[in-house]
C-alpha positions in Angstrom: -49.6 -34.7 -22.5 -49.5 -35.8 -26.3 -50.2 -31.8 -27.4 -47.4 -30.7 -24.8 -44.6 -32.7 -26.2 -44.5 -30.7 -29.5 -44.2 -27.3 -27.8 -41.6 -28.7 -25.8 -39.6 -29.8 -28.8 -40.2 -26.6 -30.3 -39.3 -24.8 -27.7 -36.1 -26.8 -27.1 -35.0 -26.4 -30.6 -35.5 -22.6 -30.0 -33.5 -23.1 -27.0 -30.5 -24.6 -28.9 -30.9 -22.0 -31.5 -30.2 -18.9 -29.8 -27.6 -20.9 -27.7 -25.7 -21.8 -30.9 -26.2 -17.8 -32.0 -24.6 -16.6 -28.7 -21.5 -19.0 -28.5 -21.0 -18.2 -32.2 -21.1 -14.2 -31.3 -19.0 -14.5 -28.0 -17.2 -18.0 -28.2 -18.1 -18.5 -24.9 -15.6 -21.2 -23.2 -17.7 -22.9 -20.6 -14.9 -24.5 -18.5 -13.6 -21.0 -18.5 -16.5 -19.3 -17.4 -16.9 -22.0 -14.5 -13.2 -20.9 -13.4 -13.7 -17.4 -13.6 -16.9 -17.7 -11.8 -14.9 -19.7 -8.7 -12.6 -16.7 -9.2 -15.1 -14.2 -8.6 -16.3 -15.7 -5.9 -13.3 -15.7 -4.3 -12.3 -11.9 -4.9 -15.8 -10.9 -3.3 -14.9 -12.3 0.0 -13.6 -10.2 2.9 -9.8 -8.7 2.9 -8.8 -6.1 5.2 -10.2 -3.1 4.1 -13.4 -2.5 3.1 -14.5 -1.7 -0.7 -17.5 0.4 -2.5 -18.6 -1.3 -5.4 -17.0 0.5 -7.8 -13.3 -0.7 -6.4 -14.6 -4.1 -6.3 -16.2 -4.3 -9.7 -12.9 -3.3 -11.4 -11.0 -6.2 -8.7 -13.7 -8.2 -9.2 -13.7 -7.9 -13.0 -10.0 -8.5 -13.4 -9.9 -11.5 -11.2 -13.1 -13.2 -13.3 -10.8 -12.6 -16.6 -8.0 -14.3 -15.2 -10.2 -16.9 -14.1 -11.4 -17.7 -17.5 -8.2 -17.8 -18.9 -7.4 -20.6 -16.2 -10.3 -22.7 -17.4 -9.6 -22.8 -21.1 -6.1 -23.8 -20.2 -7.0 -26.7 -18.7 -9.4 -27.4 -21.4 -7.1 -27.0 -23.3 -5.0 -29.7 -21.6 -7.9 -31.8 -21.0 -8.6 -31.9 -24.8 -4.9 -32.7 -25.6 -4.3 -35.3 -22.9 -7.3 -36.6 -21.7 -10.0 -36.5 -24.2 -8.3 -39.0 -26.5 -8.0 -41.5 -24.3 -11.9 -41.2 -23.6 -12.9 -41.9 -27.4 -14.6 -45.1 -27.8 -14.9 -45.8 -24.3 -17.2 -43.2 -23.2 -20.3 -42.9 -25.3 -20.9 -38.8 -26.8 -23.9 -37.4 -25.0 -26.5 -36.1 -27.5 -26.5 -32.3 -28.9 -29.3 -31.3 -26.7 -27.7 -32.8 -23.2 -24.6 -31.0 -24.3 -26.5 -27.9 -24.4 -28.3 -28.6 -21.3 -25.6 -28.7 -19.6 -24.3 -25.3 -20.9 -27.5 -23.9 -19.9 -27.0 -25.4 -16.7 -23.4 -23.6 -16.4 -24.8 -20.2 -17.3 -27.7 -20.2 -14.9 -25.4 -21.4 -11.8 -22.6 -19.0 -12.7 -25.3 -15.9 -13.1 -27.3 -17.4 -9.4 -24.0 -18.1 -8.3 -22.3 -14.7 -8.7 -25.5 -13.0 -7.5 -25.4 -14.9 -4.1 -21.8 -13.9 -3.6 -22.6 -10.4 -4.6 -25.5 -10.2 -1.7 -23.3 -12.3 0.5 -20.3 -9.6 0.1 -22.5 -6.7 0.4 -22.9 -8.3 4.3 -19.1 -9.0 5.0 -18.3 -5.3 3.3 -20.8 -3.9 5.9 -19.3 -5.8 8.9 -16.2 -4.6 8.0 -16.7 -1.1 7.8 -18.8 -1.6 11.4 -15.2 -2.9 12.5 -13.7 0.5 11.4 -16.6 2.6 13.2 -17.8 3.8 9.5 -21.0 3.2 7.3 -21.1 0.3 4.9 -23.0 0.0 1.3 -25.8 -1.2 0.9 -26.9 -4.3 -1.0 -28.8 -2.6 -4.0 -26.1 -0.7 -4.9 -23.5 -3.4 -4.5 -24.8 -5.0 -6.7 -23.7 -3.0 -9.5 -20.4 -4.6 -9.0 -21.6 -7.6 -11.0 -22.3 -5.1 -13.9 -19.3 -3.8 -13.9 -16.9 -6.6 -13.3 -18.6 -8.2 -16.5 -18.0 -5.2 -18.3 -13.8 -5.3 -17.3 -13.8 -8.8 -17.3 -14.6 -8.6 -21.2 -12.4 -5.9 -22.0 -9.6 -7.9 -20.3 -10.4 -11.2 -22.5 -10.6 -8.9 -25.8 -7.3 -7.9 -25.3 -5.9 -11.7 -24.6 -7.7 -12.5 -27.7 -6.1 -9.8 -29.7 -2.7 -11.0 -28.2 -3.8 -14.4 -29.4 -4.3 -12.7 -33.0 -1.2 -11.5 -32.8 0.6 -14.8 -32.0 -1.6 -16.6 -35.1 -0.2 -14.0 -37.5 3.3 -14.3 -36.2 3.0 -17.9 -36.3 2.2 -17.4 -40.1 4.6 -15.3 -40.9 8.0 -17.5 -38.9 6.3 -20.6 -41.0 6.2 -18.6 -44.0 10.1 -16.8 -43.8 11.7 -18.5 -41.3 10.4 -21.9 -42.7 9.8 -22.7 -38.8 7.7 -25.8 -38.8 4.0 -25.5 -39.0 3.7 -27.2 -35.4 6.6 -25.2 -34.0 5.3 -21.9 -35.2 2.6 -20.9 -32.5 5.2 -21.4 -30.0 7.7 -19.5 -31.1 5.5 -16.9 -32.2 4.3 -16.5 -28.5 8.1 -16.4 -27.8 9.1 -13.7 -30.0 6.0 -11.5 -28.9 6.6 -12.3 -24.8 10.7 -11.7 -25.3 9.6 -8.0 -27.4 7.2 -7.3 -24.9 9.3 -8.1 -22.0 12.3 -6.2 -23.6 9.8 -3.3 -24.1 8.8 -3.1 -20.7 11.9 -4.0 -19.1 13.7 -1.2 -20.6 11.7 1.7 -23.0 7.9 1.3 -22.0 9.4 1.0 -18.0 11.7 3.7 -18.5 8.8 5.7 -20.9 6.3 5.1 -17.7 8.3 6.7 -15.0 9.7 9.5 -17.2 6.3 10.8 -17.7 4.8 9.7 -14.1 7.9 12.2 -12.5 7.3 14.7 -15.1 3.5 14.5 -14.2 3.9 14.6 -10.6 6.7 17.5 -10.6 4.2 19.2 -11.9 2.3 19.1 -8.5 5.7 18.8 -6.4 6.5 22.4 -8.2 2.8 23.7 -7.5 2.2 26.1 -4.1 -0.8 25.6 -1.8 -2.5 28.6 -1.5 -2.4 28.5 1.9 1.0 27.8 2.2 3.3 31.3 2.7 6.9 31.8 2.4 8.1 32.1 6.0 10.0 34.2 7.6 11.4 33.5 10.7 15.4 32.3 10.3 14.2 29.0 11.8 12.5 27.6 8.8 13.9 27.0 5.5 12.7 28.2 2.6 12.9 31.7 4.6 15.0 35.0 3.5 17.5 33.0 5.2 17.7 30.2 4.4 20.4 27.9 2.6 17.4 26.3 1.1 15.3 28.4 -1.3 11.7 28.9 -1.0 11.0 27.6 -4.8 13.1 24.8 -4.2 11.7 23.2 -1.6 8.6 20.9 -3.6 4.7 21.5 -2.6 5.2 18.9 0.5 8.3 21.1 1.9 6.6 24.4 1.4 3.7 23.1 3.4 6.2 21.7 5.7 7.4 25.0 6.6 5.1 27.3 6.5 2.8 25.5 9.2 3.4 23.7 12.9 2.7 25.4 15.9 4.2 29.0 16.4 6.4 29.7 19.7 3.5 31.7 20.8 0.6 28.8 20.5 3.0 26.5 22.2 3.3 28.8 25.6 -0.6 29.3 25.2 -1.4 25.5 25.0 1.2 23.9 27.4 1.4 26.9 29.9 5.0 27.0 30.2 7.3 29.3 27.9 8.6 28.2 24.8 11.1 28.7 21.9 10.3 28.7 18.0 11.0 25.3 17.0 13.3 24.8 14.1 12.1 22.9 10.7 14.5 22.7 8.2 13.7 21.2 4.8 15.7 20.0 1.8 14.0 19.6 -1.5 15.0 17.8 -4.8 15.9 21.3 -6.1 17.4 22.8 -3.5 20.8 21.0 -4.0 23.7 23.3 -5.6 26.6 22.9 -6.5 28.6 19.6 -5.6 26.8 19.7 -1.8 24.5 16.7 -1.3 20.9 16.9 -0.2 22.3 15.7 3.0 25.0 17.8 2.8 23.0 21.2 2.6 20.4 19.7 5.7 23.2 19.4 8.2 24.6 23.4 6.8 20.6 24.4 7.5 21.1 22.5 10.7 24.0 24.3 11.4 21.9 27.8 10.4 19.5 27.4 12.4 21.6 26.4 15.5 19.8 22.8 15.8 22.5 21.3 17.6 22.1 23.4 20.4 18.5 22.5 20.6 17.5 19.4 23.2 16.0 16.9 20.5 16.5 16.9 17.1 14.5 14.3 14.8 15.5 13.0 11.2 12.3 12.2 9.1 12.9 9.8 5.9 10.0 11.3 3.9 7.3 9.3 1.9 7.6 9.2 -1.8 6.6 12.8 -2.8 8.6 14.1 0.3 5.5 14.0 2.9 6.0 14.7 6.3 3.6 13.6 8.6 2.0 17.2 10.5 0.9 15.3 13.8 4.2 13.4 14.3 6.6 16.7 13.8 3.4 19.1 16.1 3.5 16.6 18.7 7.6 16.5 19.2 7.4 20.5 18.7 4.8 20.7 21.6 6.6 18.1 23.9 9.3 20.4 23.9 8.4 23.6 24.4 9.7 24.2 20.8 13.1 23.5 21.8 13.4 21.2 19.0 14.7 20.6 15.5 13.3 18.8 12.8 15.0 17.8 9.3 13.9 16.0 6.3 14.6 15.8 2.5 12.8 14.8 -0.6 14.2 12.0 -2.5 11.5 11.4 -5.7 8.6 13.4 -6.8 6.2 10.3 -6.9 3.7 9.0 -4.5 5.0 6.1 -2.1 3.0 3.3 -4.3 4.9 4.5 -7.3 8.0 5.1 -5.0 7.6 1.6 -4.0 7.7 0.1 -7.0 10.8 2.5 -8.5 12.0 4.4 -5.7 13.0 2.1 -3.1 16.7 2.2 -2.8 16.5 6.1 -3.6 14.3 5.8 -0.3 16.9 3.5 1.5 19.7 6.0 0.3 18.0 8.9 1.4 17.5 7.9 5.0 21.0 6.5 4.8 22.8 9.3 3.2 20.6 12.2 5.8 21.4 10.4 9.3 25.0 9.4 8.2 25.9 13.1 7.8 23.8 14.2 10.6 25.7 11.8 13.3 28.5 12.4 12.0 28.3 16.2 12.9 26.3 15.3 16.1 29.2 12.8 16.9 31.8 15.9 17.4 30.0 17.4 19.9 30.3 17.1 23.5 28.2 14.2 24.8 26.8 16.7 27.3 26.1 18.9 24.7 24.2 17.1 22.2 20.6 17.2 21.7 18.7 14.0 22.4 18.3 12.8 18.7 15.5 10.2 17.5 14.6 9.2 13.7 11.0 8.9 12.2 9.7 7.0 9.3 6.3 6.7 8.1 4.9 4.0 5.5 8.0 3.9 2.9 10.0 6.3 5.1 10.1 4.0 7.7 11.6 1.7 5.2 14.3 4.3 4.3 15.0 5.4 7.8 15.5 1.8 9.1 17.9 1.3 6.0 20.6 3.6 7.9 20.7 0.8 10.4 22.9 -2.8 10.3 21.3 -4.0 13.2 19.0 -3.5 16.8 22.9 -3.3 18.0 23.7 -0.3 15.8 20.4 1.3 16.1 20.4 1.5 20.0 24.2 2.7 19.8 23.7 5.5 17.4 19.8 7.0 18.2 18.1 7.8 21.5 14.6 6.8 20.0 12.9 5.5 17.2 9.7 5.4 15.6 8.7 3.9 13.1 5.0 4.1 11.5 3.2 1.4 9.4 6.1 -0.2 7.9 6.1 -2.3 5.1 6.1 -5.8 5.0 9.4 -5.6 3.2 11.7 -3.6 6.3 14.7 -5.4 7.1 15.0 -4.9 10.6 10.7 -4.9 11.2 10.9 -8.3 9.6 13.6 -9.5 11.8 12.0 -8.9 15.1 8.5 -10.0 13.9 10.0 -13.1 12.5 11.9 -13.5 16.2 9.1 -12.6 18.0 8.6 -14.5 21.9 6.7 -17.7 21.9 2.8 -17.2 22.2 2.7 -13.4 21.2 1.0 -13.3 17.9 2.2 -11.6 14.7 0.0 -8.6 14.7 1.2 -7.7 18.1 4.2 -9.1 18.5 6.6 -9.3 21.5 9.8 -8.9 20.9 12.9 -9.9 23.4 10.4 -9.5 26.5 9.7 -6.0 25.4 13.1 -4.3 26.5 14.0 -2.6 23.7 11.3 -3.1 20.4 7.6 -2.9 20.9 4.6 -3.0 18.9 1.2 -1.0 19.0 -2.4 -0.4 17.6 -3.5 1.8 19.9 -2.2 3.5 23.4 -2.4 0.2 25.5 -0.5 -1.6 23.3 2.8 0.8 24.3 2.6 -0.2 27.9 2.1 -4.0 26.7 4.2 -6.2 28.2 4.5 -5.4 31.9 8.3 -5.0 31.8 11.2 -2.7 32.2 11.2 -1.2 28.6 15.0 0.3 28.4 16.4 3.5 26.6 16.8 4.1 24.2 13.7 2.9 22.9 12.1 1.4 19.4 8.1 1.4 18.7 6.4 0.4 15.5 2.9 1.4 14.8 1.0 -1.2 12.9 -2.7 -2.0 12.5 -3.8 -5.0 12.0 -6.0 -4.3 8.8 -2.9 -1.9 7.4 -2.3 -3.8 4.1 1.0 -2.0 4.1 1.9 -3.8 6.7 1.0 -7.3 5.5 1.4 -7.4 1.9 4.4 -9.7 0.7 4.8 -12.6 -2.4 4.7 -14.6 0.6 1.0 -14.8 0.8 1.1 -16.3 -2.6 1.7 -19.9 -1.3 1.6 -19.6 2.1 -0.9 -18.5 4.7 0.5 -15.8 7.0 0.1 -16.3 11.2 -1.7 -13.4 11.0 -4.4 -15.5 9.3 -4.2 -18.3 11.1 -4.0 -17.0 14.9 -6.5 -14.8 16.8 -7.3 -11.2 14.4 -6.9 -8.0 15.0 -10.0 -6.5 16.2 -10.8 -4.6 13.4 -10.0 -7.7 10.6 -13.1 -9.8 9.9 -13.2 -13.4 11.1 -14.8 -14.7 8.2 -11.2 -13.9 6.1 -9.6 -16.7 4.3 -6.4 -17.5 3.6 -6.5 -19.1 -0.5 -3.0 -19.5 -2.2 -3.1 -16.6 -5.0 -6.3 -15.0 -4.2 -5.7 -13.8 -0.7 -2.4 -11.9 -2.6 -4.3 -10.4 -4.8 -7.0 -9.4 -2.4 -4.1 -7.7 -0.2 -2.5 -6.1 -3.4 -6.1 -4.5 -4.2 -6.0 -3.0 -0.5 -2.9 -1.5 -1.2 -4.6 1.2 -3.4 -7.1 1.7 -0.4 -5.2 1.6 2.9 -6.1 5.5 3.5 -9.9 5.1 2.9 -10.5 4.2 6.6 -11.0 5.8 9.8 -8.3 7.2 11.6 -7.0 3.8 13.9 -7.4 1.9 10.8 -5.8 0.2 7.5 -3.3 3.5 6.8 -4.4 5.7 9.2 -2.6 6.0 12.6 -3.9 9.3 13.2 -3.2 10.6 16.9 -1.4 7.3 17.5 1.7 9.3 16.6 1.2 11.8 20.0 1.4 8.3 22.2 4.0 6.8 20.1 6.4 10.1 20.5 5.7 10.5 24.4 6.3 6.1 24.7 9.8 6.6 23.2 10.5 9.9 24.0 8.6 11.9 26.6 10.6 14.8 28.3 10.1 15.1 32.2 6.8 16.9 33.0 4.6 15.2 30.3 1.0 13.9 31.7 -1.9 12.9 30.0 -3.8 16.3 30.7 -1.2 18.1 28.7 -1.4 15.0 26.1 -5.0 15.5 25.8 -4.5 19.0 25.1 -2.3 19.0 22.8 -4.1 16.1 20.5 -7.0 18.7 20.5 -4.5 21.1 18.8 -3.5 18.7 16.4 -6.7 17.3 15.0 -7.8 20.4 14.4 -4.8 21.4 12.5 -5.1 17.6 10.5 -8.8 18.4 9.8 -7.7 22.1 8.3 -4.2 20.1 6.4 -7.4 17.6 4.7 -10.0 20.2 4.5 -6.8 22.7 2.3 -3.9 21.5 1.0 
């Protein structure tokens, strides 16, 4: 015992001295690391969606930084307001408890962090069971901790720069200015928030989008190779057209030069069948003083959609997207005897959109179904083709723009649907909000059914057992679309969604935690299409039983349903496998 206790003293003082080397070499903040630990923690629990470890090293990585710079904040704070009070009465614990204790920290944050990482690697694998896909695997999972040390770093080397920036402006206002010495840090940090704010308030936000359209027109004015000029008078972009081929972006040109041909539609439904009409405006298609809308309704007009028995207006996502199942399964439905219109409002994808795009999205929508009614309007009623209006993601956010009210809507359109809207649509918001008693918020019921209803899957369009009156309104929402859920909301307040019964495919052991549970949902965003069709993003064939809910034409069974959803996965799986 007497011959152990000098190796133990050696080896504690070897201890301290390499634990005095690192904090020198990274100024570790211990109360920080203790924060950003709990933070990490908490961005490796379930969300809706489930993540590789890639995704979650970089959200994972992120959230740790923030985390740290939490915890020497209210060090910070401690130190100034609660430290001095504890001098004198509260004895300093010796050098070496002090470093025990760090030791301690360090060992429980690295065990700590591993025991979430194994514990996620489960939840990530019971969520992608949920979705009907394979989930990781623990040994590669837990590369995430690898990597969200790596970002976490890089994240507090840039807050430490900042912090060297505000130090040198604080010299320089005390040295010019003659601020005070104790003033100076502060309004050094002011100075560099108000330049940076102004900067990215104005230039940098400006700079940003400037180059992200000029990036993505570069696509938007690419060609698929598989995508050919047509010909036939009832597509745009043809010899005929108002709307020039070039013109029309890469999501037009696609548009257009695919859907099912008059011919397929008589072989696959039997019955005989005309070539159904697709017109297209694109961002450069507009001449002249004639507005986007303007030149659809002409191409309407062109193509004789008015005399057709259902025409649809499609607000497009972001880059001008229009969903292939949704415009195949209207086209099939009716025999071809259909028109369908869109027009491409921004050359950015619908996150981007989102975040710079919106009212140009609102607008849009607006702006197409005003001028479109208004020529439908002069036509005899027994004359006019059934019209309904489609929105997908964004689009549904546009297309529900041209709308005051369920009042309006039902007195202007003879359907509507509407596809994963976001948590931000007006009207989708209202009748959510004044959903019936007992009906939860991912399947709402709204008014009994009679007009507005909700779905995840086929059932759901016959749910509740009631009269459901023309013209009819259907949303299509999942309830592990983060799309659909994400608001500032979640911030400070736990949704219904988390606190009544899940959807089926959203993990029970999901949390609601103020700020984390926000950012977990914002991560999702980026992944809401890396699912399985009937999941996050993906509605798939939901589209087919949405259509024939709101707007079926006499004669449609399920036989001829199933059919024609053969016809239109296949021609999804070539859109995916080619464009």
């Amino acid at each position: 015992m007497l011959e152990a206790t000098p190796r133990l003293t050696r080896l504690r003082r070897r201890v301290l001295i390499v634990i005095r080397h690192l904090e020198i070499i990274i100024d570790l903040n211990y109360a920080g690391l203790v924060v950003a630990t709990l933070f990490f923690a908490l961005s490796v629990t379930p969300s809706l969606v489930p993540r590789d470890w890639l995704f979650q090293g970089l959200v994972s990585g992120i959230n740790a930084a923030l985390g740290y710079g939490v915890g020497c904040v209210l060090e910070w704070l401690f130190r100034l307001w609660i430290l001095p009070r504890l001098r004198g009465r509260v004895p300093e614990p010796p050098t070496w408890v002090r470093y025990a204790v760090k030791s301690a920290v360090l060992v429980t944050a690295a065990l700590g962090a591993g025991f979430m990482l194994v514990q996620s690697a489960r939840w990530q694998r019971e969520i992608s069971a949920l979705m009907g896909s394979v989930g990781t695997e623990t040994p590669a999972y837990l590369r995430t901790g690898l990597l969200s040390v790596a970002v976490g770093v890089a994240v507090v080397a840039v807050y430490r720069t900042v912090r060297a920036v505000v130090v040198v402006l604080a010299r320089q206002l005390n040295r010019w200015v003659r601020v005070p010495r104790e003033l100076a840090p502060a309004a050094g940090l002011l100075v560099l928030v108000i330049a940076v704010v102004t900067i990215f308030n104005g230039v940098a936000s400006r700079a940003f989008f400037a180059v992200a359209n000029e990036a993505f027109k570069v696509r938007n004015d690419d060609t698929s190779s598989y995508a050919v000029q047509p010909v036939l008078p009832e597509r745009s972009g043809s010899p005929d057209s108002l709307a020039e081929w070039d013109t029309l972006g890469f999501e037009g040109r696609w548009f257009v030069s695919h859907g099912p041909s008059r011919s397929r539609i008589a072989a696959v439904t039997g019955r005989q069948a005309m070539e159904p009409i697709r017109a297209y405006v694109g961002l450069e298609s507009r001449a002249g003083d004639r507005t986007g809308a303007e030149l659809a309704v002409a191409e309407l007009e062109r193509t004789g959609a008015f005399e057709r028995r259902v025409l649809v207006l499609v607000t497009t996502t972001g880059t001008g997207w229009v969903n292939s199942t949704a415009a195949g399964a209207i086209e099939y439905m009716y025999g071809g005897d259909s028109a369908i219109v869109a027009t491409q409002y921004s050359y950015l994808p619908s996150v981007l959109s989102f975040l710079a795009d919106r009212s140009k999205a609102a607008g849009a929508g607006r702006d197409l179904f005003d001028a479109v009614y208004e020529r439908w309007s002069e036509l005899p009623r027994e004359a006019r083709p059934k019209l309904l209006v489609y929105g997908e993601s964004l689009g549904s956010q546009g297309s529900e723009e041209a709308f005051d009210g369920l009042a309006d809507l039902r007195a202007q359109v003879d359907g509507a649907l509407w596809v994963g809207p976001p948590n931000s649509n007006r009207l989708w918001k209202q009748f959510v909000t004044r959903r019936d008693p007992g009906s939860r918020e991912v399947q709402p019921v709204y008014a009994d059914g009679l007009v507005v209803r909700f779905a995840a899957e086929r059932a759901d369009l016959a749910r509740p057992d009631t009269e459901w009156r023309t013209p009819r309104i259907a949303y299509l929402q999942h309830a592990s679309d983060p799309i659909v859920w994400w608001s500032t909301d979640l911030i400070f307040s736990q949704p219904d969604w988390l606190s009544e019964p899940r959807g089926s495919d959203v993990s029970t052991q999901m949390r609601w935690y103020p700020f984390v549970t926000f950012w977990q949902v914002a991560a999702d965003l980026t992944n809401a299409q890396g699912v399985t069709d009937g999941h996050g993003h993906r509605y798939g064939d939901l589209v087919i039983d949405g259509w024939a809910a709101v707007a079926a034409p006499p004669g449609w069974n399920a036989e001829l349903a199933e059919d024609v959803r053969i016809q239109l996965e296949a021609a999804e799986e070539f859109e995916r496998a080619t464009k």
